[in-house]
BATI-860309 format. One line per 8 residues: number of its first residue (from 1); their letters; for each residue z, y, x of N, C-alpha, C. Coordinates in steps of 0.2 Angstrom, whole numbers, plus 5000, padded with zeros to 4 digits. Layout:
# residues N
NUM> a> Z/Y/X/Z/Y/X/Z/Y/X ~ ... .
This chain:
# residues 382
1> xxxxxxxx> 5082/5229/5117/5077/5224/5115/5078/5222/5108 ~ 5071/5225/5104/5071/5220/5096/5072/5215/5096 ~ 5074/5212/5090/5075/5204/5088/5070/5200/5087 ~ 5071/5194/5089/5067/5191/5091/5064/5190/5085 ~ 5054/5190/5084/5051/5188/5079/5051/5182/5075 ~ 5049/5178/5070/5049/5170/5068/5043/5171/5070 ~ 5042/5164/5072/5034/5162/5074/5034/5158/5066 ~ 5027/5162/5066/5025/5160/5059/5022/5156/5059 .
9> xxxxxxxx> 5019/5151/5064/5016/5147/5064/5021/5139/5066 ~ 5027/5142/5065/5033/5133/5066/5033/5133/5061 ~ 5032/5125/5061/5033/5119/5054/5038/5122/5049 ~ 5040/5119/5044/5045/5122/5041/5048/5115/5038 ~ 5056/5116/5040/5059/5110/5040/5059/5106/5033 ~ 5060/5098/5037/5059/5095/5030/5061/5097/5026 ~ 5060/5096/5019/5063/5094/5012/5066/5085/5012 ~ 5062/5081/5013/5062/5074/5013/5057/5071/5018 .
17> xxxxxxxx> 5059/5067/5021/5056/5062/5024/5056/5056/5024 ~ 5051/5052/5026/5050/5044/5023/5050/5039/5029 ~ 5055/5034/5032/5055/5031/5039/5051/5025/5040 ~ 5046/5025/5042/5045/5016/5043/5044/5011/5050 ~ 5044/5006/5047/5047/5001/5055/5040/4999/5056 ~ 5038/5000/5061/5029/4996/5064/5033/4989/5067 ~ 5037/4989/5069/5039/4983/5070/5039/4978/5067 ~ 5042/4979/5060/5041/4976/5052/5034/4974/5051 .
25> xxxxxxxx> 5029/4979/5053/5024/4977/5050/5023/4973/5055 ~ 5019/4971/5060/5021/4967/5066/5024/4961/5065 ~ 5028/4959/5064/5034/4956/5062/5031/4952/5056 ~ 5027/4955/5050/5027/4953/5044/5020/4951/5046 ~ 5014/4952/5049/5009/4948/5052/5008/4943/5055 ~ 5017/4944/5059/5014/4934/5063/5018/4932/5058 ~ 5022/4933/5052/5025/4928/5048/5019/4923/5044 ~ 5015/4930/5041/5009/4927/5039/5003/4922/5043 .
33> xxxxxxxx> 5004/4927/5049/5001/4920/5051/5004/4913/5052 ~ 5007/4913/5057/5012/4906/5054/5011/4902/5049 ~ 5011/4906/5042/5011/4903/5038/5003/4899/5036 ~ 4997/4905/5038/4992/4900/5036/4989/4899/5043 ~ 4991/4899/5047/4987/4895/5053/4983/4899/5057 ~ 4985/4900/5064/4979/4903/5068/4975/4904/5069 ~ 4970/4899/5065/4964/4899/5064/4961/4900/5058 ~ 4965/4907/5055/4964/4908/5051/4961/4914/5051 .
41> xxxxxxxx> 4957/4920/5052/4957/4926/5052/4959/4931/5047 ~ 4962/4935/5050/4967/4941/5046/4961/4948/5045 ~ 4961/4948/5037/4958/4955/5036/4964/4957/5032 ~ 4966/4961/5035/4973/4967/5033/4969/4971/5027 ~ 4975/4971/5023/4971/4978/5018/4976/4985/5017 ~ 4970/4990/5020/4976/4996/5022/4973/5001/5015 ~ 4970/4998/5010/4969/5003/5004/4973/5005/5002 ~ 4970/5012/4998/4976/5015/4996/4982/5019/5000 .
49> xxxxxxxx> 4979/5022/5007/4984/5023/5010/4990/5019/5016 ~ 4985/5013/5017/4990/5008/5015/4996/5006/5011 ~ 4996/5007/5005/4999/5004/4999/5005/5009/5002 ~ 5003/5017/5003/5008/5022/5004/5012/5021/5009 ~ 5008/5019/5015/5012/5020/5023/5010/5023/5027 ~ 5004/5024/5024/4999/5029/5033/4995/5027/5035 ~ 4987/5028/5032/4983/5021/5036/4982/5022/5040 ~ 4982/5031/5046/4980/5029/5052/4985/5024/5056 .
57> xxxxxxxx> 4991/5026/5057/4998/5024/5060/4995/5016/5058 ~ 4996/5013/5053/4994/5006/5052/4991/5005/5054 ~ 4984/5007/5054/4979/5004/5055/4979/5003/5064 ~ 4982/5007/5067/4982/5007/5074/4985/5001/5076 ~ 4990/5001/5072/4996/4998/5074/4993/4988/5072 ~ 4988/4990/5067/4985/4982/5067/4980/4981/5070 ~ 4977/4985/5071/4971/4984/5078/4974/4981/5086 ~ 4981/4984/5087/4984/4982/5092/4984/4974/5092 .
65> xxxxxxxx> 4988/4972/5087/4987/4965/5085/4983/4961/5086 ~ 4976/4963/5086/4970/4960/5088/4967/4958/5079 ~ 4968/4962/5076/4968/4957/5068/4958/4957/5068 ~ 4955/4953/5064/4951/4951/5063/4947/4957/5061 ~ 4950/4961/5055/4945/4966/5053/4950/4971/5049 ~ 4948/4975/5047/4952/4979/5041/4948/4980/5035 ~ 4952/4981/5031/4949/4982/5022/4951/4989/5019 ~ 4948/4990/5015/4947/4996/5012/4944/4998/5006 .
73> xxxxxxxx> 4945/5000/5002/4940/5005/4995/4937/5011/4995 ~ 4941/5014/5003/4941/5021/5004/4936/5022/5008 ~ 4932/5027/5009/4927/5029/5014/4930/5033/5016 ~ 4933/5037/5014/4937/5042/5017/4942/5042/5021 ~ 4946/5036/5021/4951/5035/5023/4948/5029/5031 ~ 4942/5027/5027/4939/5022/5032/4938/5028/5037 ~ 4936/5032/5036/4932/5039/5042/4936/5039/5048 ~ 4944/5042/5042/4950/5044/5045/4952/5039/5051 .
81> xxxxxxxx> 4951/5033/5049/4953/5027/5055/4949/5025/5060 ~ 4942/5028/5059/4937/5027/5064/4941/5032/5069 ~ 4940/5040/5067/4940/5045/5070/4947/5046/5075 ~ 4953/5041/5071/4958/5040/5076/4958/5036/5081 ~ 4951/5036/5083/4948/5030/5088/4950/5023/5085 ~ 4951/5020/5081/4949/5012/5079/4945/5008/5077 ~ 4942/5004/5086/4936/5000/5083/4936/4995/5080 ~ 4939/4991/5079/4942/4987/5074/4936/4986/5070 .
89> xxxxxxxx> 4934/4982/5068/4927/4981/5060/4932/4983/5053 ~ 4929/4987/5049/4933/4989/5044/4926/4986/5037 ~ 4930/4984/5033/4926/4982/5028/4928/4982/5022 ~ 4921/4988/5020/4922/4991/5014/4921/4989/5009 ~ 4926/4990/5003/4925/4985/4997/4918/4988/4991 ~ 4917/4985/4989/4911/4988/4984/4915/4993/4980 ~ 4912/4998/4977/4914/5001/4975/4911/5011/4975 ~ 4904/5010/4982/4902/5016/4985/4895/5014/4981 .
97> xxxxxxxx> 4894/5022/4983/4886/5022/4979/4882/5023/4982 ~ 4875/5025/4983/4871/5024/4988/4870/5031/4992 ~ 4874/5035/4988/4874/5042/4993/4880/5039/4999 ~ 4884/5034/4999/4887/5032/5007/4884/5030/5010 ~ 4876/5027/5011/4876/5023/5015/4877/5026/5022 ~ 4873/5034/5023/4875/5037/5028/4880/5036/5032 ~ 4887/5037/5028/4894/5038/5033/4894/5030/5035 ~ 4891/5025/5029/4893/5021/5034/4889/5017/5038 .
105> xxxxxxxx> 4883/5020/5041/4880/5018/5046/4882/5023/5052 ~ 4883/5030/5050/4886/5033/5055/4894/5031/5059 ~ 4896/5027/5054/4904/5025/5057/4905/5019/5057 ~ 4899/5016/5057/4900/5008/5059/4904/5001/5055 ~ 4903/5003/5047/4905/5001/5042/4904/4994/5040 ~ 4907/4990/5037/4905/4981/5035/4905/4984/5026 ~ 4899/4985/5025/4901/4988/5015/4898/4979/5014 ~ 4903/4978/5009/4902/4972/5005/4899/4976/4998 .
113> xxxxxxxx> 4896/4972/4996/4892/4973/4989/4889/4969/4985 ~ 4888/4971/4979/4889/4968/4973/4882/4967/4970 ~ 4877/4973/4972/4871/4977/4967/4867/4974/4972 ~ 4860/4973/4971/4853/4972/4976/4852/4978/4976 ~ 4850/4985/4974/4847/4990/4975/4851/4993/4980 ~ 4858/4992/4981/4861/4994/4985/4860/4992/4993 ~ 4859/4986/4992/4858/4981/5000/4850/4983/5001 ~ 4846/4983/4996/4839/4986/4998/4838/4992/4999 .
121> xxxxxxxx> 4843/4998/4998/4843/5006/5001/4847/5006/5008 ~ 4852/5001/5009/4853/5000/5015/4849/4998/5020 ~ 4844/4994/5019/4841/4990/5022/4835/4995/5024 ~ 4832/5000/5020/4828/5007/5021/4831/5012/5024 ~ 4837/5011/5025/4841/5018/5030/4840/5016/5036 ~ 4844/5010/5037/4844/5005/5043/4841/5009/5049 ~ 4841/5009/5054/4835/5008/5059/4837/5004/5066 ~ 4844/4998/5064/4845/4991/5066/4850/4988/5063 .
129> xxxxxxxx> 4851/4982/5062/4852/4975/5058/4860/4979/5055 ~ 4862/4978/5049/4868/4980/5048/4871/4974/5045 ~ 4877/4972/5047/4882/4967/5043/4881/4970/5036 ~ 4882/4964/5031/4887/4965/5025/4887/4960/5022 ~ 4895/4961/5019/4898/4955/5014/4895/4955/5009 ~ 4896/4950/5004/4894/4948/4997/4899/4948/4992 ~ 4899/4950/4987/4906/4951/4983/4907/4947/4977 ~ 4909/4940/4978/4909/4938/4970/4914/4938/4966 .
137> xxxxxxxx> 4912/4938/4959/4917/4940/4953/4919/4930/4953 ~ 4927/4929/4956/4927/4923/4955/4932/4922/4947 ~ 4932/4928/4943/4937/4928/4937/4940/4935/4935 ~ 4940/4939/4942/4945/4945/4941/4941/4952/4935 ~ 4933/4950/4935/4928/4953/4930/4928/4960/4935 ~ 4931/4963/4939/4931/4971/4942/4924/4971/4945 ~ 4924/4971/4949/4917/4969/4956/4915/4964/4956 ~ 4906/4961/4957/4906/4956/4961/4900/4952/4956 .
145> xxxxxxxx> 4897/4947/4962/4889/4943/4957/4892/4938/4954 ~ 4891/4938/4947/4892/4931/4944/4892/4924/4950 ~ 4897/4921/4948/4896/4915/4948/4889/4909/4952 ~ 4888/4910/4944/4881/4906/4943/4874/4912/4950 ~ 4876/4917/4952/4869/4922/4955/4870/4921/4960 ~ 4876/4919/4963/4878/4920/4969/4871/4918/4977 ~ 4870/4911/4974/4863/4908/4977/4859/4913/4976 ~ 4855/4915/4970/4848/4918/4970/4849/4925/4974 .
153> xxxxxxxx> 4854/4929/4974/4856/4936/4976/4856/4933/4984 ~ 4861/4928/4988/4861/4928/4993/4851/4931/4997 ~ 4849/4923/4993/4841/4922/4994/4837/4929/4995 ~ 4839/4932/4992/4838/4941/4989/4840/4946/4997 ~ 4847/4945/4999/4849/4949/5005/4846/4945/5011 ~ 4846/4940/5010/4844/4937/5019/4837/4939/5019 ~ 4832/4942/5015/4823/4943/5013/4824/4949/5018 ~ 4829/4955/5018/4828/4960/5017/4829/4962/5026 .
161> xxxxxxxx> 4824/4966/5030/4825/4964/5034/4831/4970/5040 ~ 4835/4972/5035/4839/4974/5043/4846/4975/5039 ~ 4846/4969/5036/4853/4968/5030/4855/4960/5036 ~ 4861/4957/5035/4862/4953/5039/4869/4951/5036 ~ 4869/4945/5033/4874/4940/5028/4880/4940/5030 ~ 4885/4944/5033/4890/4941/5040/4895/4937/5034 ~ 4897/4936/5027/4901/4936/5024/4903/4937/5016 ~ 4905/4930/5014/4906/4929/5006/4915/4932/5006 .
169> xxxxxxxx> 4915/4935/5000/4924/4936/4995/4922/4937/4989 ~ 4929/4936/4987/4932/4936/4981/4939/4940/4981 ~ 4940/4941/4975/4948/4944/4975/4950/4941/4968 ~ 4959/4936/4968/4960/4934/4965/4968/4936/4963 ~ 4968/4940/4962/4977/4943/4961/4982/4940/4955 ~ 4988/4939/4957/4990/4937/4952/4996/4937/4953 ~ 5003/4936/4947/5009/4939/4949/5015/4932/4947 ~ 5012/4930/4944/5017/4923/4939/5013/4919/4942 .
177> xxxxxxxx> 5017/4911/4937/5014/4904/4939/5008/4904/4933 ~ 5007/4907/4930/5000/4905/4925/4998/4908/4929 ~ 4997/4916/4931/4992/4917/4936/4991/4914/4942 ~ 4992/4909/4943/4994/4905/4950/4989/4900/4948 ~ 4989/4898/4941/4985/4891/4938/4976/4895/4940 ~ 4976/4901/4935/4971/4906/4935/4966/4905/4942 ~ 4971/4909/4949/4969/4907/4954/4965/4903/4956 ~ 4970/4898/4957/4968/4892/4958/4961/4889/4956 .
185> xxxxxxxx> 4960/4891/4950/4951/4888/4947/4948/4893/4950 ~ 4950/4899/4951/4943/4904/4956/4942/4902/4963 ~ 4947/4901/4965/4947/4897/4972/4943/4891/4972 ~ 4945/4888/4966/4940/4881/4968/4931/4880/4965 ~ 4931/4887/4962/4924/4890/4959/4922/4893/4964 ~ 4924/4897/4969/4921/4901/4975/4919/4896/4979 ~ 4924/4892/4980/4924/4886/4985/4916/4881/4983 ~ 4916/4881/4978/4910/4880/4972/4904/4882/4976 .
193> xxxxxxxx> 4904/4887/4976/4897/4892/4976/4897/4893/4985 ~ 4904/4893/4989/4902/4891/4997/4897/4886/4998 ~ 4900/4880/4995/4895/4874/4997/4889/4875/4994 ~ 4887/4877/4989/4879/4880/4986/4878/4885/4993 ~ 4879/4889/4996/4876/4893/4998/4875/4888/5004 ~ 4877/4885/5008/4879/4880/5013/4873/4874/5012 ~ 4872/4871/5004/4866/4867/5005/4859/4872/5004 ~ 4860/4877/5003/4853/4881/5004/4853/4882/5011 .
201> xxxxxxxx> 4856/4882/5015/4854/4887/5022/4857/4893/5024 ~ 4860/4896/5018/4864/4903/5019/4870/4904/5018 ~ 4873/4899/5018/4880/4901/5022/4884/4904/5027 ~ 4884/4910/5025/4886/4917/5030/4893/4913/5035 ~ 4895/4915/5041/4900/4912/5043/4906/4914/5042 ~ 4908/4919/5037/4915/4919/5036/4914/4921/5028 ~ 4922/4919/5025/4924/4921/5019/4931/4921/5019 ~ 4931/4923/5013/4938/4926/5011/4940/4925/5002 .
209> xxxxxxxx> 4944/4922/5001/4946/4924/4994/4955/4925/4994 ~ 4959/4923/4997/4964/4925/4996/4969/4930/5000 ~ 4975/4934/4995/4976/4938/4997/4983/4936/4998 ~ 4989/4942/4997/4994/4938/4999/4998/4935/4995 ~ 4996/4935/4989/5000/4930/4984/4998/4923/4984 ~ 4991/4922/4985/4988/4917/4985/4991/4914/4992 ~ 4989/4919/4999/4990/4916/5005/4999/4912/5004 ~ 5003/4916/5004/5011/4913/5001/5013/4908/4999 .
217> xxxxxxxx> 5009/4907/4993/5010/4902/4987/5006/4896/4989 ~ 5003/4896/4995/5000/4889/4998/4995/4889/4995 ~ 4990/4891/4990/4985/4889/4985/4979/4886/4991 ~ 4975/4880/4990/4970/4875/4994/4966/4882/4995 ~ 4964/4883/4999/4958/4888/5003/4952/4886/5006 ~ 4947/4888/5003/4942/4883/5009/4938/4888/5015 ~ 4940/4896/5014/4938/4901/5017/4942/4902/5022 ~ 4935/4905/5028/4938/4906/5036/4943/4911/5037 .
225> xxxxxxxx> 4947/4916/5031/4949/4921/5033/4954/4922/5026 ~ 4961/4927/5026/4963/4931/5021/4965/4938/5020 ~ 4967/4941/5016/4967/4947/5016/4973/4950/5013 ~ 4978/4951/5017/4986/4951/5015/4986/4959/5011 ~ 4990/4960/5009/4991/4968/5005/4997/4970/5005 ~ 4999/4968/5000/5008/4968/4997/5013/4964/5004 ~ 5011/4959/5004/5016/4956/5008/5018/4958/5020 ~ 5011/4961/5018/5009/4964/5026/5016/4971/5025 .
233> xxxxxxxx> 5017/4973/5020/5022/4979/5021/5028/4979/5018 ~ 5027/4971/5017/5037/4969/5010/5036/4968/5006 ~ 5032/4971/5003/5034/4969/4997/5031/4965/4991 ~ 5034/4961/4987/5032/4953/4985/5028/4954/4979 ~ 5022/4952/4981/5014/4951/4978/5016/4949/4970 ~ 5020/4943/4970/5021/4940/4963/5028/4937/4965 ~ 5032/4934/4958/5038/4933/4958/5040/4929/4962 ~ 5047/4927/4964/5051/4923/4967/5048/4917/4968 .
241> xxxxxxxx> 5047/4914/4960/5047/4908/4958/5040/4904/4963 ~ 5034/4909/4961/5029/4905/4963/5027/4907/4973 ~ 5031/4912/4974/5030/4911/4983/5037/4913/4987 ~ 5036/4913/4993/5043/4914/4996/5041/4920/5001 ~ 5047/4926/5001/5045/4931/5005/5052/4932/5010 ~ 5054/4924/5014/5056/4921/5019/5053/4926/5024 ~ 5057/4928/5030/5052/4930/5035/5050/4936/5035 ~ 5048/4940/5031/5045/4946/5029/5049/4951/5026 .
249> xxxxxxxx> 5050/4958/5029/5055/4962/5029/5051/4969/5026 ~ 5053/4972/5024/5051/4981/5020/5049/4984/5029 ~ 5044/4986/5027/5042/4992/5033/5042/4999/5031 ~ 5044/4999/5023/5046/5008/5020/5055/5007/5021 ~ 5057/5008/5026/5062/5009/5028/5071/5013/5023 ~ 5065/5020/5023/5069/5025/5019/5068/5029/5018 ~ 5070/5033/5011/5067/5041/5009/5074/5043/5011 ~ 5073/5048/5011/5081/5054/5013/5077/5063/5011 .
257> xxxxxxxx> 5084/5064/5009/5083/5071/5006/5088/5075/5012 ~ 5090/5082/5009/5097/5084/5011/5101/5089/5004 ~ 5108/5087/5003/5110/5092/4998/5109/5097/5000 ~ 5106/5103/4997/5106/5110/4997/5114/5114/4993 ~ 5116/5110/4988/5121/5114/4985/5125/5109/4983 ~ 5133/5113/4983/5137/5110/4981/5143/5111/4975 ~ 5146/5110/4967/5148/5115/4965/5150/5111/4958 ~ 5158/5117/4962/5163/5111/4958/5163/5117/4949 .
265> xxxxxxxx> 5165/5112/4946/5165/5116/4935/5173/5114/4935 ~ 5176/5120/4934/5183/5120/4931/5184/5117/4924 ~ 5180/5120/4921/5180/5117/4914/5174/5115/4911 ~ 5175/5109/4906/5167/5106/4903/5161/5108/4902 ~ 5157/5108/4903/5150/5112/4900/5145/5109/4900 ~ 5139/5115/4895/5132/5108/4897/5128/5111/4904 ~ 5125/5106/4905/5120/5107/4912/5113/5103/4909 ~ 5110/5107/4915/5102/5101/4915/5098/5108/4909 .
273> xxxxxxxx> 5091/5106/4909/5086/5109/4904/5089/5107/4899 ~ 5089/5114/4895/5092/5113/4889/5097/5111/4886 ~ 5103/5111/4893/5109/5110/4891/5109/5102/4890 ~ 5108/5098/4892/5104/5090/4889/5110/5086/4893 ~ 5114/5090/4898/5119/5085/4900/5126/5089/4898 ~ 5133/5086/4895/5137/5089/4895/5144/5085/4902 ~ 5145/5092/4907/5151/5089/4912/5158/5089/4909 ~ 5161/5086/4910/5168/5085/4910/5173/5091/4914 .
281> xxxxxxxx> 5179/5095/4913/5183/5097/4918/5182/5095/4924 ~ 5182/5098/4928/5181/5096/4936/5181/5092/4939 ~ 5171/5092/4936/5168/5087/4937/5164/5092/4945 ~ 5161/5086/4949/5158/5092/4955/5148/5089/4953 ~ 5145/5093/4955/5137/5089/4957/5135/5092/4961 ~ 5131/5090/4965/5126/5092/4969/5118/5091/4967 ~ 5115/5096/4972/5108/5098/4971/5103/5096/4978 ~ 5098/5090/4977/5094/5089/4982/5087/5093/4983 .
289> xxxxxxxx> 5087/5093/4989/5079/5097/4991/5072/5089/4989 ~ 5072/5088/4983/5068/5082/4983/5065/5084/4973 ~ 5061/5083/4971/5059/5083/4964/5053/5080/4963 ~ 5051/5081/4958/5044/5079/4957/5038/5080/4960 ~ 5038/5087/4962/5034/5088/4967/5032/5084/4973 ~ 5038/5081/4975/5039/5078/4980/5037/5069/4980 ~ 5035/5067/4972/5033/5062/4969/5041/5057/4968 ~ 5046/5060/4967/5051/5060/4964/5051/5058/4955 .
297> xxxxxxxx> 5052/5051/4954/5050/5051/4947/5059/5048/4943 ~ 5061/5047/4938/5066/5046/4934/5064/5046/4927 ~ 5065/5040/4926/5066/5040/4916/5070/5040/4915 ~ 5074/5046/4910/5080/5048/4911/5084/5041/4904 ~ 5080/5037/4903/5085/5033/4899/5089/5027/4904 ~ 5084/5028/4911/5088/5023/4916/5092/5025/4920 ~ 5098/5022/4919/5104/5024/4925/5099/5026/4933 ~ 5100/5029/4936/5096/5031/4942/5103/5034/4947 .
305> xxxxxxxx> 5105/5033/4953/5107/5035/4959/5104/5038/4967 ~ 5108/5040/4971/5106/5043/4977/5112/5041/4980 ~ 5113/5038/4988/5119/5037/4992/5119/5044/4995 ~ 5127/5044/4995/5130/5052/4997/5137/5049/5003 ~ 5137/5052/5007/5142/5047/5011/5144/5042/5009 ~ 5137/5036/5008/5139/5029/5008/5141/5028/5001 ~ 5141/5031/4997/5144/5029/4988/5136/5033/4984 ~ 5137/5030/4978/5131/5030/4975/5134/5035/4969 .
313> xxxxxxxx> 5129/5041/4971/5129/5046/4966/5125/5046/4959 ~ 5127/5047/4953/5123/5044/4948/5116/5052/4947 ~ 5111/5052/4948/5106/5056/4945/5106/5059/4938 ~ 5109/5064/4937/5110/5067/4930/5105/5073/4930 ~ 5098/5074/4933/5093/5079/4932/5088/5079/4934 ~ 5082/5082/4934/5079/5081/4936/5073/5088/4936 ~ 5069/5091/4942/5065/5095/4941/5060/5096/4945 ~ 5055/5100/4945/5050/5101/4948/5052/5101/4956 .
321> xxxxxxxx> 5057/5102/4959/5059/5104/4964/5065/5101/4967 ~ 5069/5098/4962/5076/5096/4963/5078/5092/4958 ~ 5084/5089/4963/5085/5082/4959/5094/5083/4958 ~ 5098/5085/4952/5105/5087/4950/5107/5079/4952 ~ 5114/5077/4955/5116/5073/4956/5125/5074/4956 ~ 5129/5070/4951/5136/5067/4949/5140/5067/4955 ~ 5142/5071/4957/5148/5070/4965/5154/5070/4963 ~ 5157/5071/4958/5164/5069/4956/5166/5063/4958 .
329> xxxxxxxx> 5164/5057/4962/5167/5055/4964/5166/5053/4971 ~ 5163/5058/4973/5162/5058/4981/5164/5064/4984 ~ 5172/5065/4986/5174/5074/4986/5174/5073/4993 ~ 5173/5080/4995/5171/5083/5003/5164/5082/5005 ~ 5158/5082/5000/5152/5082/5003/5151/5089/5004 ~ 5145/5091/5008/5145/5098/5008/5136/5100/5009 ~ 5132/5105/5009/5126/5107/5009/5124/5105/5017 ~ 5119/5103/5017/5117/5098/5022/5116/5093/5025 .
337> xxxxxxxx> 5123/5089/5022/5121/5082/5022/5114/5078/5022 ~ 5115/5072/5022/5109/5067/5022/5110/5063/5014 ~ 5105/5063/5010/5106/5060/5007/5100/5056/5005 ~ 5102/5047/5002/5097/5043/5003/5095/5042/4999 ~ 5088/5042/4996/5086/5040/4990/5082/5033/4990 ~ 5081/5031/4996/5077/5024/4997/5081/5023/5006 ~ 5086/5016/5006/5085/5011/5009/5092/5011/5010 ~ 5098/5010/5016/5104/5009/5018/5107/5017/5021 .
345> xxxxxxxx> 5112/5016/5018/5118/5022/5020/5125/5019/5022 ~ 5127/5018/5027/5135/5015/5024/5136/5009/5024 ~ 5139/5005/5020/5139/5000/5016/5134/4998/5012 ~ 5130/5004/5009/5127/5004/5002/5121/5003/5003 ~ 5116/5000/4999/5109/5000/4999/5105/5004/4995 ~ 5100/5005/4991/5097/5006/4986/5090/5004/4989 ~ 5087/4997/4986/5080/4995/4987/5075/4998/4982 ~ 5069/4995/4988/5064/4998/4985/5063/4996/4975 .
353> xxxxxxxx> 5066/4989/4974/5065/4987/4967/5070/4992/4964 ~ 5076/4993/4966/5078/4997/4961/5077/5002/4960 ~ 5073/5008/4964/5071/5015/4962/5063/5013/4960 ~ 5060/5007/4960/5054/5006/4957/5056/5004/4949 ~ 5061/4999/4948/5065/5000/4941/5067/5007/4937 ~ 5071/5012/4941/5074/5018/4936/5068/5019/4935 ~ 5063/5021/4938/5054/5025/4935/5052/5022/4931 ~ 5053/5014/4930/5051/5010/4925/5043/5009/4929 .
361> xxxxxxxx> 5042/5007/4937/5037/5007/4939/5037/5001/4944 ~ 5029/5000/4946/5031/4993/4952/5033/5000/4959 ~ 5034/4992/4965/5035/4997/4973/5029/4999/4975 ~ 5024/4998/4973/5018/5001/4976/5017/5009/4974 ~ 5016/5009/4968/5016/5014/4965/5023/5021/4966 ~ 5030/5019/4966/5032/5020/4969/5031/5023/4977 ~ 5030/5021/4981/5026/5023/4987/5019/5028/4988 ~ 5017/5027/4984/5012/5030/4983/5011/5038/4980 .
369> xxxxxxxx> 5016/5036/4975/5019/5045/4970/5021/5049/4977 ~ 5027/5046/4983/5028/5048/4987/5022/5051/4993 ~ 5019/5048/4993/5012/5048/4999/5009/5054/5000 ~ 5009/5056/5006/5008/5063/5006/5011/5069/5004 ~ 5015/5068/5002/5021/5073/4999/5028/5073/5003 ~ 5029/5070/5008/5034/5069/5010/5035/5068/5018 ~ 5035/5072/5022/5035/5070/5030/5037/5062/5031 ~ 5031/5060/5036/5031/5051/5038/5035/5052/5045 .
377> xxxxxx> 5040/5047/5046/5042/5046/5052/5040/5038/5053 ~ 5041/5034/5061/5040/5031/5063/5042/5028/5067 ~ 5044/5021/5068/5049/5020/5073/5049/5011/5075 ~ 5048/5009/5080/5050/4999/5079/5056/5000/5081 ~ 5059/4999/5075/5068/4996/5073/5069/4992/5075 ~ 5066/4985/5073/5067/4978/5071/5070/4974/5079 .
C-alpha cells in the first residue's frame, strides 16, 4: 500500500497564537458595574474588533451577561455579531452613510446620528418605527450636533414619522487630570442640554456620555447608561493618577511563538540586514516563527525581549517573517519550544505596557497590529 496522502485541506499549524480569558472579561464587567451601580446600564464597546479581541467571541460572551446593548463604528463587524446569532441591541455610532440604512434595517440596528438628512432617508426606508440615538458634540469636535442644536434637531427627529428618539450621547475621552477637568465641562454641558430636551417634551429615555475613564474616575453623570471600552478588556483608559484599575485584570492573556532554529557562532561576526548587528564568540541566538507579518513591530533603538525557558531573551532582529533573538544566556533551548512574546512564563512576565513601549506605541494599537494575523484561543482562566 502507497503512503499515506496529506489532506490538503488540514489547517496548517500555528506560527503564533494569541490566549484570552472570557472570564476576565466577565470579571472586569461586574467590577465596572459595582463601581457605577446597578442601575446603571452597560453599553459595552466592542469597536474595532473589540479593541483587538474578537468581536464575535466577546460579544457573545457580553450578551450572556445580560449587558444593556453593544456599540460599534463597524457595520461590518455589527453583521458579523448579528449573524453569530446575537440579539443583543447593537448601536451603531455615526459614522455610516445613507447607502447603510438597508443593512441596518435588515439586521436590526440602533444607528445613532449626527445629520437630519440621514434620520429623514431613514425614516423613507422604514416601513416600521425604527430606534435611534442622537449624537452630541459635547467638546471631542469628531461626531455629533452642536451644543446649542441639540433642541431644534431633536424637534426635527420626533416630526419624522417612523424615526423614534430612544436615546441621547456623547463621547468624552481623556487620559490625564486636565483631561479629566475637560471632561467634566462636557458632562456637565450634555447634562445641560438633557434638561432642555426634558423641558420641551423630548427627552428620550436613555443617555450615555461616559466611558471608561470617565466611569473610573467617578466624574458626576446625570445619564441613564455607560459605555466601558479600554477598561472592559484591561487595559487603563488614562493614567494611574486620575482612576484606579483595582479589580480589573488583562483579558489578552498571551502571544506565543515557537523557536524554529537554534545556532550556536564560534567566532564573532555580523548578523541581522546588513550586517547591523555584530555577535561576540560563542554567542548562541535563536529564530521565532513571528515577524511583522504577523503585526510583530520593534523600534530597534528600544531594548525589546521574548521569554525563553522562563528568562528573558533580548530581540536583536527583526523581519518580515521572523523575529532573531540573543540565547547566549539561555543554553539548552532547542527548535520548538514555546516562546512568549506577551504575558507569564516561568517566574517572568512581559506585560502588555512593556511590548506596547519597545513599539513606542499604546496597548490597543498593539492588539490590534496583532488582530487577525495570529490564531485566537480561548479560555475562562480566572
Amino acid at each position: 500500500m502507497g503512503a499515506a496522502q496529506p489532506d490538503l485541506l488540514s489547517p496548517a499549524p500555528s506560527r503564533a497564537w494569541a490566549q484570552f480569558d472570557l472570564a476576565a472579561l466577565s470579571g472586569n464587567l461586574g467590577e465596572i458595574t459595582r463601581r457605577v451601580g446597578r442601575e446603571v446600564d452597560l453599553i459595552p464597546s466592542v469597536k474595532a474588533d473589540a479593541y483587538g479581541h474578537g468581536v464575535v467571541p466577546v460579544a457573545k460572551e457580553l450578551a450572556s451577561a445580560g449587558v444593556f446593548a453593544l456599540a460599534t463604528g463597524s457595520m461590518a463587524e455589527a453583521i458579523e455579531v448579528r449573524r453569530a446569532q446575537v440579539a443583543t441591541p447593537i448601536l451603531l455610532f455615526p459614522g455610516w452613510l445613507p447607502d447603510a440604512i438597508p443593512s441596518i434595517l435588515e439586521h436590526d440596528l440602533t444607528p445613532a446620528l449626527d445629520r437630519l438628512e440621514l434620520a429623514q432617508e431613514l425614516s423613507a426606508c422604514a416601513s416600521s418605527p425604527v430606534s435611534v440615538w442622537l449624537k452630541v458634540d459635547a467638546g471631542l469636535g469628531r461626531h455629533g450636533v452642536p451644543l446649542d442644536d441639540v433642541v431644534t434637531f431633536a424637534e426635527a427627529v420626533q416630526k419624522l414619522p417612523q424615526v423614534e428618539l430612544a436615546g441621547v450621547l456623547t463621547h468624552l475621552p481623556f487620559v490625564d487630570r486636565t483631561g479629566r477637568d475637560w471632561a467634566a465641562e462636557g458632562v456637565a454641558s450634555f447634562g445641560s442640554a438633557l434638561r432642555s430636551l426634558e423641558a420641551r417634551g423630548l427627552a428620550p429615555p436613555h443617555s450615555q456620555a461616559l466611558s471608561s475613564a470617565g466611569a473610573l474616575a467617578g466624574l458626576d453623570d446625570p445619564s441613564t447608561a455607560i459605555c466601558p471600552g479600554h477598561a472592559l478588556y484591561g487595559i487603563p483608559p488614562a493614567d494611574a493618577g486620575v482612576m484606579s484599575m483595582s479589580g480589573i485584570e488583562p483579558v489578552a492573556r498571551s502571544i506565543t511563538t515557537r523557536l524554529a532554529r537554534v545556532a550556536s557562532h564560534a567566532v564573532a561576526r555580523s548578523v541581522g540586514v546588513g550586517g547591523a548587528r555584530t555577535l561576540p564568540a560563542g554567542a548562541t541566538t535563536g529564530v521565532v516563527s513571528l515577524g511583522r507579518r504577523d503585526g510583530y513591530r520593534w523600534d530597534a533603538d528600544q531594548p525589546a525581549e521574548m521569554l525563553v525557558r522562563g528568562e528573558r531573551a533580548p530581540v536583536i532582529g527583526l523581519s518580515l517573517e521572523h523575529v532573531m533573538l540573543d540565547l547566549t544566556q539561555i543554553p539548552g533551548a532547542k527548535p520548538g519550544e514555546e516562546v512568549v512574546v506577551l504575558g507569564e512564563q516561568g517566574d517572568a512576565e512581559i506585560t502588555l505596557a512593556e511590548l506596547s513601549a519597545w513599539r513606542r506605541s499604546t496597548p490597543v494599537e498593539t492588539l490590534l497590529d496583532f488582530a487577525g494575523r495570529i490564531e485566537r484561543r480561548y479560555s475562562r482562566a480566572t
